[in-house]
Every structure is written in structure tokens, then in C-alpha cells.
C-alpha positions as CSV (number, residue, x, y, z in Angstrom):
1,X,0.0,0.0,0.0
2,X,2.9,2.6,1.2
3,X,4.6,1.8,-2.5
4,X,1.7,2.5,-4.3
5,X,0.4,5.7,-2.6
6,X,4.2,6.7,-3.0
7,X,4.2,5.8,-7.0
8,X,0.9,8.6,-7.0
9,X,3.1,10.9,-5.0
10,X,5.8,10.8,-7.2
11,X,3.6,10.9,-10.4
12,X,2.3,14.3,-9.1
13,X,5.6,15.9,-8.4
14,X,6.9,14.9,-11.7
15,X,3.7,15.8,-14.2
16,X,3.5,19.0,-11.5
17,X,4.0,22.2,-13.6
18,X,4.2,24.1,-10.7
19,X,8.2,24.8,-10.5
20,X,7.6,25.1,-6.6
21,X,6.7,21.2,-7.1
22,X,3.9,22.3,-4.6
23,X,1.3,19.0,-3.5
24,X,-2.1,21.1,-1.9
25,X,-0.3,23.8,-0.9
26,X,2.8,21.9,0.6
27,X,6.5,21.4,-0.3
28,X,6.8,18.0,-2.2
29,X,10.2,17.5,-0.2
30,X,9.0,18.4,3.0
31,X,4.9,16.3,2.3
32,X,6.8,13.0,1.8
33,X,9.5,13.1,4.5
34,X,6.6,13.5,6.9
35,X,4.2,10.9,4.9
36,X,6.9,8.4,4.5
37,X,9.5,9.0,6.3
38,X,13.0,10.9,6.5
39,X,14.5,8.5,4.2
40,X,12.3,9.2,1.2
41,X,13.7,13.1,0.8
42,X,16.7,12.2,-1.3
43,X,14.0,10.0,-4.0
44,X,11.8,13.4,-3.9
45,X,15.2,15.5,-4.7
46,X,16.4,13.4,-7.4
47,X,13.0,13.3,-9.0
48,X,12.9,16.9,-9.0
49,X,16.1,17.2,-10.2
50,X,16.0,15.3,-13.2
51,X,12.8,17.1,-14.4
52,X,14.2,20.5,-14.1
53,X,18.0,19.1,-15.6
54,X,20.0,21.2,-16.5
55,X,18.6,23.2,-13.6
56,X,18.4,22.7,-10.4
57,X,14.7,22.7,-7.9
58,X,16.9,25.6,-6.3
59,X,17.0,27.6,-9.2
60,X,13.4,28.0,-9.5
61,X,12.8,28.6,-5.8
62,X,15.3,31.6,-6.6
63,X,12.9,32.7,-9.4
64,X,9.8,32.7,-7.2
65,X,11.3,33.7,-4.4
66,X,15.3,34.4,-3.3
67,X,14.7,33.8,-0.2
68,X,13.6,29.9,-0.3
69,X,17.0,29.3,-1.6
70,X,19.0,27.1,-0.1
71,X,21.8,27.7,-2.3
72,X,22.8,30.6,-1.5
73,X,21.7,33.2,1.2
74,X,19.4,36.1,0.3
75,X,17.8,38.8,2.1
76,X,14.9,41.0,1.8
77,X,15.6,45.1,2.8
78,X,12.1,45.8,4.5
79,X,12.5,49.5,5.7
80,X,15.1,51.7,5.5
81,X,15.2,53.8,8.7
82,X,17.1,57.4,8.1
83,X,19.3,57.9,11.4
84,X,20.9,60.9,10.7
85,X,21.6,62.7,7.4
86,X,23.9,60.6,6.2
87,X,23.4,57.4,8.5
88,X,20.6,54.8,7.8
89,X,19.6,51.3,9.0
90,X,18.0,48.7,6.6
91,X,15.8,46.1,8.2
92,X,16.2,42.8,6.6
93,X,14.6,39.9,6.5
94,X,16.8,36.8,5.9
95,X,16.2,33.9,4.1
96,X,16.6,30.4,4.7
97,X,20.5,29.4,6.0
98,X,20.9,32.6,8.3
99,X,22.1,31.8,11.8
100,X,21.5,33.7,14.3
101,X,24.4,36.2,14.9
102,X,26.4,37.4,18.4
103,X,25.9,40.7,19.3
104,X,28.9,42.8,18.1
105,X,29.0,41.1,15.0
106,X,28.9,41.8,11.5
107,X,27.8,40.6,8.0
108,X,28.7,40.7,4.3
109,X,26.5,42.1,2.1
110,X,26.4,41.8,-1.9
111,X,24.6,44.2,-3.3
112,X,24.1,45.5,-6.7
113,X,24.5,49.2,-7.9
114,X,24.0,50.2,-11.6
115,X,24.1,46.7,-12.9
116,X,27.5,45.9,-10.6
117,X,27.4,43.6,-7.9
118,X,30.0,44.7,-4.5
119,X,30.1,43.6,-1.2
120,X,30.3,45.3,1.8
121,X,31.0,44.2,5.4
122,X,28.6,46.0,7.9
123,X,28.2,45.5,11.4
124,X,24.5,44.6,13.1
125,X,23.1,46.8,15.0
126,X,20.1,44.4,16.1
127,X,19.8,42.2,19.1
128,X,20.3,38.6,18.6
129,X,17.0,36.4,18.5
130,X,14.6,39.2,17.3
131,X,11.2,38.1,17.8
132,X,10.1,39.4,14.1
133,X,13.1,37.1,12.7
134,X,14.5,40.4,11.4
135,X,18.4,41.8,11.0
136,X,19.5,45.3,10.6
137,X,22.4,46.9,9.4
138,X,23.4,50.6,10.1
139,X,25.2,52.0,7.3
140,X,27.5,55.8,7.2
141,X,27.8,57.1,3.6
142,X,30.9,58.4,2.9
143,X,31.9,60.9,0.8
144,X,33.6,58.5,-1.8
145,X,31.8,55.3,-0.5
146,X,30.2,53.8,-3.7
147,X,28.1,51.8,-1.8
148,X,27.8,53.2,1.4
149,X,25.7,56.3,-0.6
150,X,23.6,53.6,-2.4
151,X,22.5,52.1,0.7
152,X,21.6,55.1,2.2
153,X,20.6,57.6,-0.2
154,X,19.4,55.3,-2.8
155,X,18.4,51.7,-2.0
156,X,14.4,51.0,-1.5
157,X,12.3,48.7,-0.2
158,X,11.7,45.0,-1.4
159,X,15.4,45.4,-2.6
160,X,17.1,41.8,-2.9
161,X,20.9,41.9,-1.3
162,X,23.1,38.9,-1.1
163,X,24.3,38.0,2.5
164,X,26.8,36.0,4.3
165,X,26.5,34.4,7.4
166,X,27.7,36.5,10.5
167,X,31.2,36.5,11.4
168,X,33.4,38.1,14.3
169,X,34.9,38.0,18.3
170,X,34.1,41.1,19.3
171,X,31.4,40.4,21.6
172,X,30.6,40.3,25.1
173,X,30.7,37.0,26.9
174,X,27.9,35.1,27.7
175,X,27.8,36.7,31.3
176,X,29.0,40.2,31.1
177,X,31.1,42.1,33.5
178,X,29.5,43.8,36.7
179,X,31.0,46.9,34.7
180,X,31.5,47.7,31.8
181,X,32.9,51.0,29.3
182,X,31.8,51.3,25.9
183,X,34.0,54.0,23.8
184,X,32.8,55.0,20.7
185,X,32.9,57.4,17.7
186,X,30.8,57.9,14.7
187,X,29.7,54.5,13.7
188,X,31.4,52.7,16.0
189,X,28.1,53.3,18.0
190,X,26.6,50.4,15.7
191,X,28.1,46.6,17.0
192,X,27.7,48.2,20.7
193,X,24.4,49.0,19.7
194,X,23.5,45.1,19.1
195,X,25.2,45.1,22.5
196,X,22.9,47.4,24.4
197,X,19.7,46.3,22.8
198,X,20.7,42.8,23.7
199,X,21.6,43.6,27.5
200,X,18.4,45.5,27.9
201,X,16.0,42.7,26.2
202,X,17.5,40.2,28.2
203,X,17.6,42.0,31.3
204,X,21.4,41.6,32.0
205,X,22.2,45.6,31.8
206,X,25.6,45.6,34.2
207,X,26.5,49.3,35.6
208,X,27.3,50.4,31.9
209,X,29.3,53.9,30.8
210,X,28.7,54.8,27.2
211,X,31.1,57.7,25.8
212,X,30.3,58.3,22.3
213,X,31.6,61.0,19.7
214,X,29.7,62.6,16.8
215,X,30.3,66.2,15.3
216,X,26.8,67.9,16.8
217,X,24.1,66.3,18.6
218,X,21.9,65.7,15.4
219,X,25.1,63.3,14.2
220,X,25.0,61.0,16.5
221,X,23.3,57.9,15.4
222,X,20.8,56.8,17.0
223,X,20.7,59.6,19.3
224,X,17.2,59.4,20.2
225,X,17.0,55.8,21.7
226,X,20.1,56.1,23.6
227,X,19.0,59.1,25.1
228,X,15.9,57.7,26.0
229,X,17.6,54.9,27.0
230,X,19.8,56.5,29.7
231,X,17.1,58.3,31.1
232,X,14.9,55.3,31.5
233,X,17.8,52.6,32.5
234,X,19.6,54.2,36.1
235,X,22.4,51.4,35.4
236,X,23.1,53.2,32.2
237,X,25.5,56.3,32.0
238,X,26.0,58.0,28.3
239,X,28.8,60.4,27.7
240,X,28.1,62.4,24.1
241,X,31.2,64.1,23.2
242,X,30.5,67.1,20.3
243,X,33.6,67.3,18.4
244,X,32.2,70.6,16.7
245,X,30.7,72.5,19.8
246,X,32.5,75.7,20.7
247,X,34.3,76.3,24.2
248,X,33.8,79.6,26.2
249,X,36.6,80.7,24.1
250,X,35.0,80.3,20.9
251,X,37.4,76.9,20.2
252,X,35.9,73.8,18.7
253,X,36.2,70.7,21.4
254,X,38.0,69.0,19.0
255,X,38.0,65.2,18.7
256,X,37.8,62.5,21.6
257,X,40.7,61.1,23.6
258,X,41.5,58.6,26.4
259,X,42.9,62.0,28.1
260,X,39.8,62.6,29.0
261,X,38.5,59.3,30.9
262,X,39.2,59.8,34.1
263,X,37.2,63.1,34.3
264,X,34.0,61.2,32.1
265,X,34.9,58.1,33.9
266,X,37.2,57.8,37.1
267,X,36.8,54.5,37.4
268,X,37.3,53.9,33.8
269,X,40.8,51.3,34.8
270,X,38.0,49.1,37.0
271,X,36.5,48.4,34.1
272,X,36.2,45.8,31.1
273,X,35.9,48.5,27.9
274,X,34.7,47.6,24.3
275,X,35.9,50.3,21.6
276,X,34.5,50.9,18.3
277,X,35.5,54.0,15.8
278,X,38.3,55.8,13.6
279,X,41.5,54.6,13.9
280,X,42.9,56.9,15.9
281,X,40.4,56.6,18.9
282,X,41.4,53.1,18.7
283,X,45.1,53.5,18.7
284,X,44.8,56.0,21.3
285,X,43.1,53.7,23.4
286,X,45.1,50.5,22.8
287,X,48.2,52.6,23.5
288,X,46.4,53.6,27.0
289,X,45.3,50.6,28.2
290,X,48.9,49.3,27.6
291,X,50.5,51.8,29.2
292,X,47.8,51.0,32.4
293,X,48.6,47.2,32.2
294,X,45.5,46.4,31.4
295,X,45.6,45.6,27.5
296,X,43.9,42.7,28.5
297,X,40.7,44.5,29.5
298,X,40.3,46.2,26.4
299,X,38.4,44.9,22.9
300,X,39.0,46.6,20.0
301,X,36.8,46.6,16.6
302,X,38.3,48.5,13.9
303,X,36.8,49.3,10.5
304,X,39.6,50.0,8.6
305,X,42.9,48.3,8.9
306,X,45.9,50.3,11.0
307,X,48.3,51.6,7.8
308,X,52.0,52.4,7.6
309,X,52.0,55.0,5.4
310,X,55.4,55.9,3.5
311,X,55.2,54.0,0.0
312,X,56.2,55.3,-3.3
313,X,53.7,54.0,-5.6
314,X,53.7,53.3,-9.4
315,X,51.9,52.7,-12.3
316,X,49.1,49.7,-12.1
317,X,48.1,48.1,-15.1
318,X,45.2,45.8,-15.2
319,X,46.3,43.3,-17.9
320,X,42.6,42.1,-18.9
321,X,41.0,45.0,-18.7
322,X,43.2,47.1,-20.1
323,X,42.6,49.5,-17.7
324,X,45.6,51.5,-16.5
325,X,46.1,54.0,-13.5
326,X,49.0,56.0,-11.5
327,X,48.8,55.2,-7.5
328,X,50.5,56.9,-4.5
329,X,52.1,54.2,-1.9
330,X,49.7,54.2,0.2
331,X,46.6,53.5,-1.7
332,X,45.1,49.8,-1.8
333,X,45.0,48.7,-4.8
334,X,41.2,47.5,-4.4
335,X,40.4,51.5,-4.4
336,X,42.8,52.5,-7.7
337,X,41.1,49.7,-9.3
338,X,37.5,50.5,-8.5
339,X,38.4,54.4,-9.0
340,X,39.6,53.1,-12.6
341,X,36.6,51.7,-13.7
342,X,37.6,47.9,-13.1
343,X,35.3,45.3,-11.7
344,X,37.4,44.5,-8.2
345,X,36.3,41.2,-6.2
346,X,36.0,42.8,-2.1
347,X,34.7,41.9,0.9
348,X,36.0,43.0,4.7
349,X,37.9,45.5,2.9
350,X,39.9,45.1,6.1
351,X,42.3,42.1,4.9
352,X,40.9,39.6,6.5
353,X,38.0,37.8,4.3
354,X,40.5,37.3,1.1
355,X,37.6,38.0,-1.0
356,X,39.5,40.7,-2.7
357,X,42.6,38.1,-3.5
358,X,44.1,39.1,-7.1
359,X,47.2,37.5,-8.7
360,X,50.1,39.5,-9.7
361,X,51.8,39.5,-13.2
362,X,54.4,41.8,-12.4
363,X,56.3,44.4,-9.9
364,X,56.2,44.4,-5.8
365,X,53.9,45.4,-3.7
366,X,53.8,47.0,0.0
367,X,51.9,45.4,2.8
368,X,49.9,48.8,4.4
369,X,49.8,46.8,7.7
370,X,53.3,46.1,8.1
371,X,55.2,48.4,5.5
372,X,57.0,44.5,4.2
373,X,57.5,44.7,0.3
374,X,56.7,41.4,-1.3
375,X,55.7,40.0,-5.1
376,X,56.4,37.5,-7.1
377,X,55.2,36.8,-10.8
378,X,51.9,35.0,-10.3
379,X,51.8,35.2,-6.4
380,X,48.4,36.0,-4.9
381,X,48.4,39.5,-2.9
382,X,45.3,41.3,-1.2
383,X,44.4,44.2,-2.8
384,X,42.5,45.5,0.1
385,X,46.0,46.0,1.7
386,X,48.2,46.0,-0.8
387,X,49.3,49.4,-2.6
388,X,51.9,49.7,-5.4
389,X,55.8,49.6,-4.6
390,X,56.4,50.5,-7.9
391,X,54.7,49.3,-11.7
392,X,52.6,47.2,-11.3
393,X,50.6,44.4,-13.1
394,X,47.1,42.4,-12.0
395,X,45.8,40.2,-13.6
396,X,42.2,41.6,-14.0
């Protein structure tokens, strides 16, 4: 009896013109492993599969909907939230494949502009296990930032992106300290934001400092909720730092340093302090909390890679393309490339994904992060971190 109910099954998937391969509403797949067992899903798959040869049951999922895939990982941008004037967050929905991130981390998003696909690396600003199923991304244009601009300017919703699943240690530990110091700048309020909203939802706010920096209060991202925030949460202490407001002498503050922790925060050495922001809030800091003994104490997330700067630079030829540029010795390649008009593979932009891996034809290069020369004919080098130590040839 089971064989023959399951030869009827089978005859519906297959004569099915349904490219879902839907049975009353159902998933073929998924309405036989429950009829008939766990063991039957494979016979469903390869029935599917040679109907839709040379496709896959996959690709058509992708056609009705990206986000059934379970080839690769889409995502649905469901609002896009303006924080500031040149600050946004886009609420995403995943598809199927995301797991569910840590707080601090951050994601890879493709995304297509003017016909181009790039990825991006952004961190998430939402708490982990959001009861909607949603992620959000908080995104700074930049004055030069291709994408950045898109995303924030530009991007509407219902827009497909590509993502990645989450990646990246700096979070808090499963219990947090009793207190904690969060120092931020500019958009380095957005993994400690994930942070906070996950402390508060899950009731574990410690005796928390927050010092953030922004130009004026209208730049600092999501002002509003942290605000409201401190004055609803007595555990919670925020510290807004206006670079551009004027002292009684008519100076501008200027920008944020560790100098000024022990007025903001005296006990600022008792505690265990997460950093986020431009990279010279970050090396100030690391160089603090060394010179405290407490390096050990102190997480760093940085958005851009520390550079030695100093390089002569060269000529860069694309070979492929055909493309050609001059470049000072401390530009990544990646950016003379894009700035050229040639189609770069990115990611982290930080040289740490490899995404951006090219291989070299000719000339030397300069490691930004460590000043080190290096290049051999057809050795692979990361453009993200690379800049030219002379002519130089890629293979693109």
C-alpha cells in the first residue's frame, strides 16, 4: 500500500508544472519526509532534479522567491530607517540558512548598484533572536563610498541583497562584566548598539558607561534611543562628546581622547571596555590601556585596517581590462582599481575575508599593515591591503 500511494506521490511531483513542485499547498520534499519518512527526501530530490536538468529545484525557488534558496543566502531590505543625514539602517529579513548572529557582529552584504554587484562588510546593529526574525544593518555614507551612498541615499524597499552568514569575536561574553565602558565614535556606535539592545531585552544591563563621539548632537546615530535609554535605565551612563561644539573661548572641542576618561569616567581602569571607531580613537586607546597594564581589558573593533604609510607608488596596469592608472604608496589597490573603472572582487575590505585576493603578473607590492615589500610573478596578494611599490601588473 505505502509503495503505491508513493508511486501517485511521485507521479504528481513529476507531471506538477508548478516549479515550486507544490502537492495542496505543501513542499513535495518536506509532504513525503513527513508521509513516508526521513529516508524518502533524497527520491523526492532526485525526481525533481531530473525534471528540471539542467537546472536545479533551487534555481526555480530563486525565481519565485530568493529567499527559499538554499543555495545561496538572500535577504529582503524591509524598511530603510534614516538615522541621521547621512546614517541609515536597513531592516532585513533573511532567508533560509541565516544563523542567528552574536551581538557585536557583522555581516557581508552583496549588493548591486548600476548593474555591478559589490560587497560590503557592515556590522548589526540588532539584538540577537529578534522576535520578528529580522536583522538590521546601520550604514554611514561616505563621501567616496560607492556603496555606502547607495545604501543610504538610494536603496528602497523590497530590494534583494546577497548576505553572508555573521562573522566576528568582538562580543561580550555570555555573562558580562558587573561593569562595563563602551568608547565610541561615529559608527562605531553600531556593534555596541546590538550590545545594548541585547543587554536590555535580556535584562542583564551591568553598571554600563557609554562615551560616544559625533560632530553635533543631530550626528549622533541613533541619538534618540540612547538618550531615552539613559534616562529610563539608572544602570546606564551615556557620555556624548560634540567634536564641533564651541568652548567659552569660541574653540571647537575637537575630537575624543583617552585623556579625558578619568574626568568622564574615574573609574574607567575598574572596568572591562569595548571600543568601536576611527582609527585613531582606537590607537589611542590600545596605547592607553597598555601603558595601564590592562591591554587585556580592552576589545577593539576597527573598520579600517591600521596603515604604515610611506610607499612610493607606481603605475598599475590591469592586464585584462586594459585599464591603467598611476597610484601613490599608500593606496590599496582595491580603491585604484574600483576608482579606474575595473570590476574588483572585495569583501571586509579590512584584509581579513580574502575576498578581494588578485594574482600578480608583475612588480612588488607593499603590505599597508606592516610596511614589508613582497611580489612574485603570479603570487596572490590582497588588494585591500596592498598598494603599489612601484609598476605594477594584475591580472584583471
Amino acid at each position: 500500500m505505502r509503495t503505491a500511494e508513493w508511486d501517485v506521490t511521485v507521479k504528481k511531483v513529476v507531471l506538477s508544472t508548478d516549479p515550486v513542485f507544490r502537492i495542496d499547498g505543501k513542499l513535495a520534499v518536506g509532504y513525503a519526509a513527513r508521509r513516508f519518512g526521513p529516508g524518502i527526501r533524497k527520491v523526492v530530490s532526485n525526481a525533481a532534479e531530473s525534471l528540471t536538468t539542467p537546472l536545479l529545484p533551487d534555481n526555480y525557488l530563486e525565481l519565485v522567491n530568493p529567499l527559499w534558496s538554499r543555495r545561496q543566502m538572500w535577504g529582503r531590505i524591509e524598511t530603510v530607517q534614516p538615522e541621521t543625514v547621512d546614517a541609515a539602517t536597513l531592516v532585513i529579513r533573511p532567508g533560509l540558512g541565516w544563523t542567528e548572529h552574536q551581538a557585536g557582529q557583522h555581516v557581508r552584504l552583496g549588493v548591486d548598484v548600476d548593474g555591478v554587484r559589490y560587497w560590503r562588510t557592515y556590522s548589526l546593529s540588532s539584538p540577537p533572536e529578534r522576535q520578528d526574525g529580522r536583522i538590521s544593518v546601520t550604514v554611514k555614507a561616505t563621501p567616496d563610498g560607492l556603496v555606502s551612498r547607495y545604501l543610504v541615499h538610494r536603496v528602497t524597499a523590497g530590494t534583494v541583497v546577497r548576505l553572508e552568514g555573521p562573522r566576528g569575536e568582538f562580543v561580550l561574553p555570555p555573562a558580562p562584566p558587573p561593569r562595563l565602558l563602551f568608547l565610541t565614535a561615529g559608527s562605531g556606535i553600531t556593534p555596541v548598539m546590538s550590545m545594548l539592545r541585547g543587554l536590555v531585552r535580556r535584562g542583564q544591563l551591568p553598571d554600563l558607561v557609554l562615551v560616544h563621539s559625533a560632530p553635533t548632537p543631530r550626528d549622533v546615530i541613533f541619538g534618540a534611543e540612547l538618550r531615552g535609554l539613559a534616562a529610563r535605565l539608572p544602570k546606564l551612563r551615556l557620555h556624548e562628546h560634540h567634536t564641533r561644539t564651541r568652548t567659552d573661548d569660541g574653540r571647537y572641542t575637537g575630537r575624543l581622547t583617552v585623556a579625558a576618561l578619568p574626568v568622564i569616567c574615574p573609574d574607567w581602569t575598574e572596568r572591562w571596555a569595548w571600543a568601536c571607531g576611527p582609527t585613531g580613537l582606537l590607537d589611542d586607546a590600545e596605547a592607553s590601556w597598555q601603558r595601564a597594564g590592562l591591554a587585556d581589558r580592552l576589545r577593539v573593533e576597527r573598520f579600517q585596517p591600521a596603515v604604515r604609510r610611506g610607499g612610493v607608488g607606481g603605475r598599475v596596469r590591469f592586464v585584462r581590462s586594459g585599464r591603467e592608472a598611476n597610484a601613490d604608496g599608500d593606496t590599496p589597490l582595491l580603491v585604484v582599481g574600483e576608482n579606474a573603472g575595473v570590476l574588483m572582487p572585495s569583501g571586509c575590505r579590512m584584509g581579513i575575508c580574502r575576498s578581494c585576493v588578485v594574482r600578480l603578473t608583475a612588480g612588488r607590492v607593499r603590505d599597508l599593515r606592516t610596511g614589508l615589500e613582497h611580489g612574485d610573478e603570479g603570487e596572490l596578494v590582497q588588494t585591500c591591503v596592498s598598494a603599489a611599490a612601484g609598476d605594477v601588473e594584475i591580472d584583471l
